[in-house]
C-alpha positions as CSV (number, residue, x, y, z in Angstrom):
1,X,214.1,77.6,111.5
2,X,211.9,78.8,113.6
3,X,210.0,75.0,114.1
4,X,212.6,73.1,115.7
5,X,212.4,76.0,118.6
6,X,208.6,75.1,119.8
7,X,208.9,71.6,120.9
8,X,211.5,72.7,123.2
9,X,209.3,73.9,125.8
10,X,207.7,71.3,126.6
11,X,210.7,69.3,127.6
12,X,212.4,71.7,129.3
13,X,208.9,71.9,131.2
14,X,209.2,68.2,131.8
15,X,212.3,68.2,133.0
16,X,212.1,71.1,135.4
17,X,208.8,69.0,136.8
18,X,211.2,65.9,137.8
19,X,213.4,67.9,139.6
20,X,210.8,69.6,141.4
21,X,209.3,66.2,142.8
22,X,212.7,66.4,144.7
23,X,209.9,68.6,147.2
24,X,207.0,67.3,149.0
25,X,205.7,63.6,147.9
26,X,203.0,63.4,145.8
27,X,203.4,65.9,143.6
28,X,202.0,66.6,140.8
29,X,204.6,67.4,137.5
30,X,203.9,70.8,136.4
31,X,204.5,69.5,132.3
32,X,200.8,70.5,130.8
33,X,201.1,74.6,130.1
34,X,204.3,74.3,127.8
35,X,202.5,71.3,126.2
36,X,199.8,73.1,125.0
37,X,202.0,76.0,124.3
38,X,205.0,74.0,122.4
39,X,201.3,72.5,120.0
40,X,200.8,75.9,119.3
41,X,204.2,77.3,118.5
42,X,204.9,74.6,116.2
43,X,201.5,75.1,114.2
44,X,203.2,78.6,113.7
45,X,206.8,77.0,112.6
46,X,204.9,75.1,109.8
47,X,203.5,78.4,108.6
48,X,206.9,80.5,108.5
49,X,209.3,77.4,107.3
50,X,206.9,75.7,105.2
51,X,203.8,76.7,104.2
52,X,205.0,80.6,103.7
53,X,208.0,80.3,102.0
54,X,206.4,77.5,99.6
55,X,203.9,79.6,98.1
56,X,205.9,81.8,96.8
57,X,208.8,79.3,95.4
58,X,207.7,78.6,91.9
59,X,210.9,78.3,89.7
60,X,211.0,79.4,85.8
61,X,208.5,77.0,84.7
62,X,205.8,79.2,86.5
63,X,207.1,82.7,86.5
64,X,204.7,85.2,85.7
65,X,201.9,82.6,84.9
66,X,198.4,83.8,86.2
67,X,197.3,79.8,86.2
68,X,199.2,79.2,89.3
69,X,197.7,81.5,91.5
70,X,194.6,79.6,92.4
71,X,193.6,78.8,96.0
72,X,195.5,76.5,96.9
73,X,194.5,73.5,100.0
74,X,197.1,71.6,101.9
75,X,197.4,69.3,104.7
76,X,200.3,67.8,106.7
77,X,201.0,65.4,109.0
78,X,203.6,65.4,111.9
79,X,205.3,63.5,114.3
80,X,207.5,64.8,117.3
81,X,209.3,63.3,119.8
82,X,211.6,63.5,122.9
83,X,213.0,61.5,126.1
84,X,209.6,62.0,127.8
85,X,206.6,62.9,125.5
86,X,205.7,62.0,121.7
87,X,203.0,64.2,120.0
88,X,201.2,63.2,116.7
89,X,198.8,64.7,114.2
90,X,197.4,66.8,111.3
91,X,197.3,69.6,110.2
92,X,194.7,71.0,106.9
93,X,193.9,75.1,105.0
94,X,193.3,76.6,102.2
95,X,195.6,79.2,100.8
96,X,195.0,82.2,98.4
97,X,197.4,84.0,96.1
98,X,196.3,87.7,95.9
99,X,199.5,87.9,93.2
100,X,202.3,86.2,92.7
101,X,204.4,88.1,95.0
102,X,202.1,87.8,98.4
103,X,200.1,85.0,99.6
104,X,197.7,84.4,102.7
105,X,196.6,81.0,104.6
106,X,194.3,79.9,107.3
107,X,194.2,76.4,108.8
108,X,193.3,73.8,111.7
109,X,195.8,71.8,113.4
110,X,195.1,68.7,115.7
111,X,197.8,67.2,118.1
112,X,197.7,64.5,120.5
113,X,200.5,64.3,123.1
114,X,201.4,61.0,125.7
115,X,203.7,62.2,128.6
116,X,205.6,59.7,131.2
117,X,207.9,60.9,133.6
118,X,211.7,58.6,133.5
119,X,211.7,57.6,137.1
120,X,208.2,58.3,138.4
121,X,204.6,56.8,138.1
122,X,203.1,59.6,136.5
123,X,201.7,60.2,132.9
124,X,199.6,62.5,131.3
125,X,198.0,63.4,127.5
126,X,197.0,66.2,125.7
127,X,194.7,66.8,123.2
128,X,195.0,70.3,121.5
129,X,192.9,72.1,118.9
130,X,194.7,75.1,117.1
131,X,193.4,77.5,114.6
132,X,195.6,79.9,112.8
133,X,196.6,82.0,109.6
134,X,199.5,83.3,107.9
135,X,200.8,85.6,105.4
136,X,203.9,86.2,103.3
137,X,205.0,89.0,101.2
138,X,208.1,89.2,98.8
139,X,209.7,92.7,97.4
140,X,212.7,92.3,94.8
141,X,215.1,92.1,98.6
142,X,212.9,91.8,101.6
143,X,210.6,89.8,102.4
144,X,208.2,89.7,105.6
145,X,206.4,87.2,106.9
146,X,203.8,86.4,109.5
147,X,201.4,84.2,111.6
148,X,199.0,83.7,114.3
149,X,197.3,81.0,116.3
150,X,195.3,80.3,119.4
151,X,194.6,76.8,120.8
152,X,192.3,75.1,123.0
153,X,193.3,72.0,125.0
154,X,192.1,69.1,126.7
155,X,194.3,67.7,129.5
156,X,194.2,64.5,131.6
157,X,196.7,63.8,134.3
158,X,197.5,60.0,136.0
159,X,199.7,59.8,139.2
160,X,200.1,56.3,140.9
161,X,200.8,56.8,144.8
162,X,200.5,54.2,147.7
163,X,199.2,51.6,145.1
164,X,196.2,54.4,144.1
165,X,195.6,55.8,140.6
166,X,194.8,59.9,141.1
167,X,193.2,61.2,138.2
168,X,192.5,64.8,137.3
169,X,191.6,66.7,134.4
170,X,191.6,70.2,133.2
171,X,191.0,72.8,130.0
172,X,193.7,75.1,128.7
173,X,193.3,78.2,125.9
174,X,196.1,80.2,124.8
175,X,197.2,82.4,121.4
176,X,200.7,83.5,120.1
177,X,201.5,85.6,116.6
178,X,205.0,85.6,115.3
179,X,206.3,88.2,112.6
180,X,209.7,88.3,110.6
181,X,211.7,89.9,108.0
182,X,214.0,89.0,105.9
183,X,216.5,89.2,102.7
184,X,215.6,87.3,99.2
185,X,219.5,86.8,98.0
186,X,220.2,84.8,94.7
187,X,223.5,83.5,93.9
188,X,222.9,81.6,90.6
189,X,219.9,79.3,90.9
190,X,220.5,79.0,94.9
191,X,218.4,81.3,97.1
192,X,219.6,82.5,100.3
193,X,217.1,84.1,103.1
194,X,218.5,85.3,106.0
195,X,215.8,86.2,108.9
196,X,215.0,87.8,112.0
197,X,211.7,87.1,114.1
198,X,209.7,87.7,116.9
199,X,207.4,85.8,118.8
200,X,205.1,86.0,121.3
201,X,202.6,83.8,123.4
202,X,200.0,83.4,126.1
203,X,199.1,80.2,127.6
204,X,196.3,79.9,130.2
205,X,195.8,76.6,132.3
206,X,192.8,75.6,134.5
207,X,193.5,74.2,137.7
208,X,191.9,70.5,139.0
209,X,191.2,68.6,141.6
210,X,192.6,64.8,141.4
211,X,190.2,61.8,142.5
212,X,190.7,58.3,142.6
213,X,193.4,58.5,145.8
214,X,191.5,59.1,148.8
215,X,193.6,61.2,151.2
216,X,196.3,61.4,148.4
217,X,194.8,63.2,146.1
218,X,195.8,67.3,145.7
219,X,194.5,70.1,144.2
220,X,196.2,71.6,141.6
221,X,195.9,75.5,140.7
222,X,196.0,77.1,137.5
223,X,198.5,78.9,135.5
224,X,199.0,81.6,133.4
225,X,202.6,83.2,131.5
226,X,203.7,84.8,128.8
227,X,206.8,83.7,126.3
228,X,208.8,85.8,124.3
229,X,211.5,85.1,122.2
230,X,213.4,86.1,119.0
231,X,215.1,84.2,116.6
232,X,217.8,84.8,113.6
233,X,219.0,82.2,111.0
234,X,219.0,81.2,108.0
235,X,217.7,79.2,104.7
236,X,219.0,77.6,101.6
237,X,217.0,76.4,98.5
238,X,217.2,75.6,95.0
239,X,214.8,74.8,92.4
240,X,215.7,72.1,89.9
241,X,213.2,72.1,86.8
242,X,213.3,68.7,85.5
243,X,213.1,68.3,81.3
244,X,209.6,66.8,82.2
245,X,208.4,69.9,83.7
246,X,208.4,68.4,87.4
247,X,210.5,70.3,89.9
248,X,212.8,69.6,92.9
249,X,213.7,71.5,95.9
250,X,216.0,70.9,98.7
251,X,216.3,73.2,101.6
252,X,218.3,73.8,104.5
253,X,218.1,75.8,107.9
254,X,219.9,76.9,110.5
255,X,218.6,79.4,113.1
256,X,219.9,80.2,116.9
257,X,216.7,81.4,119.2
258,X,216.6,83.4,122.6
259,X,214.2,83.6,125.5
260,X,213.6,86.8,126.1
261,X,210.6,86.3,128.4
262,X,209.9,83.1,129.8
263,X,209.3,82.4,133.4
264,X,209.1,78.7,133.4
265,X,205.7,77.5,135.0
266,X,205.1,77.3,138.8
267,X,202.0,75.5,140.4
268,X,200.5,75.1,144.4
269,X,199.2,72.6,145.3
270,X,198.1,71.2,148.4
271,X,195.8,67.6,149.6
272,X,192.2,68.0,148.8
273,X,191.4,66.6,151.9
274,X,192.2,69.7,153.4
275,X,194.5,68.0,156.2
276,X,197.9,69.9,154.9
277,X,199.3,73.2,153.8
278,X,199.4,74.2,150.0
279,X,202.9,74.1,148.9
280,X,204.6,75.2,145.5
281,X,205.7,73.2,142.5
282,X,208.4,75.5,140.3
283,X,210.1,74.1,137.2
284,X,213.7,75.4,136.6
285,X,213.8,78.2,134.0
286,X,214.1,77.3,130.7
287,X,217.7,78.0,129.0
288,X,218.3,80.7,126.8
289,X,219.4,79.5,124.1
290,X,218.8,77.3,121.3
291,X,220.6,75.5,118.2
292,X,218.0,74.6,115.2
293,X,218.5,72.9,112.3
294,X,216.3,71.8,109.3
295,X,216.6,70.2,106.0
296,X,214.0,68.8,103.4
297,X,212.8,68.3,100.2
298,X,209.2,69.7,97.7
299,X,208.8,67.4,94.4
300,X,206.3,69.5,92.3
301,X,205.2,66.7,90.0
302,X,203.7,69.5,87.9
303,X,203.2,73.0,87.8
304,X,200.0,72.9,90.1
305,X,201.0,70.4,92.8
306,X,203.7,69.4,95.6
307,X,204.4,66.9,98.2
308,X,206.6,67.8,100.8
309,X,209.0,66.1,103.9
310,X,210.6,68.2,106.6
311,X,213.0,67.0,109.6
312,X,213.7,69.5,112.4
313,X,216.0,69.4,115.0
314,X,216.5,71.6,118.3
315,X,219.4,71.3,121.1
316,X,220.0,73.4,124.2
317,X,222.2,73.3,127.6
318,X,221.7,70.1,129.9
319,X,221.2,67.5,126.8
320,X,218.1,68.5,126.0
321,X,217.1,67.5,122.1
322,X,214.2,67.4,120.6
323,X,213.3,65.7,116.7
324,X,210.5,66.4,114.7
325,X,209.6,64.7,111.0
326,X,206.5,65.9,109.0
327,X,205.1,65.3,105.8
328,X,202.4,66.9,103.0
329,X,201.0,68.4,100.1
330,X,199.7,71.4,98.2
331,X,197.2,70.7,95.8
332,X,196.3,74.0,93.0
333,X,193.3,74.1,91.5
């Protein structure tokens, strides 16, 4: 639930950055801090919706059975997309079950995101780099659950003005943790979990200076902001053990998320050449609220292994709609 919510940011960023150009020419779309972030957050998402609840999901066949609570590793890949950016990657850990009613992670996450701007010549990519860990605990009605993460990114930046290509280039670093709790409730063999969350983040951006443009070019400055949001909803599963001694689970989610904190990202900038002022750049604040949906499937081919597929969906005011499809394993041994 909480997934579909992180690539959100990044749009809205994106957005706010083309209506911003209505300002001075040349300038530079302020898209690249909620990029890294929205990486980040959703590293995060595929702890809490996935990888979390997943390790502690083991249906009748494995009740009570010390086997299945070996370390456990797992990888992913994703693929998210919008009207002005796609993002690709990977994401591997290892996970450890200290009994069958709690369980801890770690993993790395790589993501590579291509930006261009409907209506102007400018572009950009990102390359992040996220590190993170999670952890889940269930009591006979509540659960809680939680994760953290910090990222380091590599951005490049392309604007085409009077037949010139600027270029710039820049490093950002950031970290968020998001926490949750939640009810376990069973009605037959389908499990309802109703949750609440919190999240929080910190995104740092260097600023540049762009080359390539002569007189054109402009110096952008850095940024720094904090997000903070909560988030309620809820999921649906059920376990189906097969007569083989496979299992299948489909889910379901359905969350609605707040900003409570989030400023939106605001730049100066002004020509390197030093002939002009310095003027700011200020994407519109991103809306409040959020609609997320979820829905997928775990085969568990045995009572050691699963392979996993995930879609998530997020919608907010002014069309905005973001799609994201990703796709693993778990492998017990």
């Amino acid at each position: 639930m909480l997934a579909a919510l992180v690539f959100l940011a990044a749009i809205v960023a994106a957005h706010s950055s083309a209506q911003a150009q209505q300002a001075p020419p040349n300038v530079v779309a302020a898209v690249f801090p909620s990029v890294t972030e929205t990486d980040r957050r959703a590293f995060m998402a595929s702890f809490i919706d996935r990888l979390g609840p997943s390790c502690l999901e083991k249906g009748d066949r494995l009740e009570a059975d010390p086997a299945f609570l070996d370390p456990t590793a797992w990888g992913r890949g994703f693929y998210r997309s919008d009207d002005i950016s796609a993002s690709g990657g990977a994401t591997a850990g290892l996970e450890y079950h200290p009994d069958k009613h709690s369980c801890a992670g770690a993993g790395i996450n790589y993501a590579d995101t291509s930006l261009a701007l409907d209506g102007l010549p400018q572009s950009g990519n990102v390359e992040a780099f996220s590190l993170g860990a999670y952890a889940r605990r269930d009591g006979k009605l509540l659960f809680i659950d939680g994760a953290f993460a910090a990222t380091f990114a590599d951005i490049d930046s392309k604007r085409r003005v009077s037949g010139l290509l600027a270029k710039g280039g820049t490093e950002a670093t950031g970290a968020g943790i998001v926490a949750g709790i939640g009810l376990v409730l069973h009605a037959g063999a389908l499990v309802f979990e109703p949750r609440f969350g919190l999240d929080y983040d910190r995104n740092r951006q260097g600023g540049f200076a762009e080359r390539g443009a002569g007189a054109a070019n402009l110096r952008v400055s850095g940024d720094e902001h904090d997000g903070f949001r909560s988030n309620l909803g809820l999921r649906l599963h059920r376990v189906f053990d097969l007569p083989s001694g496979a299992g299948f689970m489909p889910e379901f989610s359905v969350a609605w998320a707040h900003n409570l904190i989030d400023q939106g990202v605001t730049l100066t900038e002004r020509p390197t050449s030093g002939s002009g002022g310095a003027f700011p750049v200020a994407g519109d604040k991103p809306p409040a609220d959020f609609l997320l949906l979820g829905a997928g499937f775990s085969f568990h081919p045995n009572g050691s292994d699963e392979i996993f597929v995930r879609y998530d969906g997020a919608w907010a005011e002014d069309d905005i709609h973001a799609d994201a499809i990703s796709a693993g394993g778990k492998l017990r041994w």
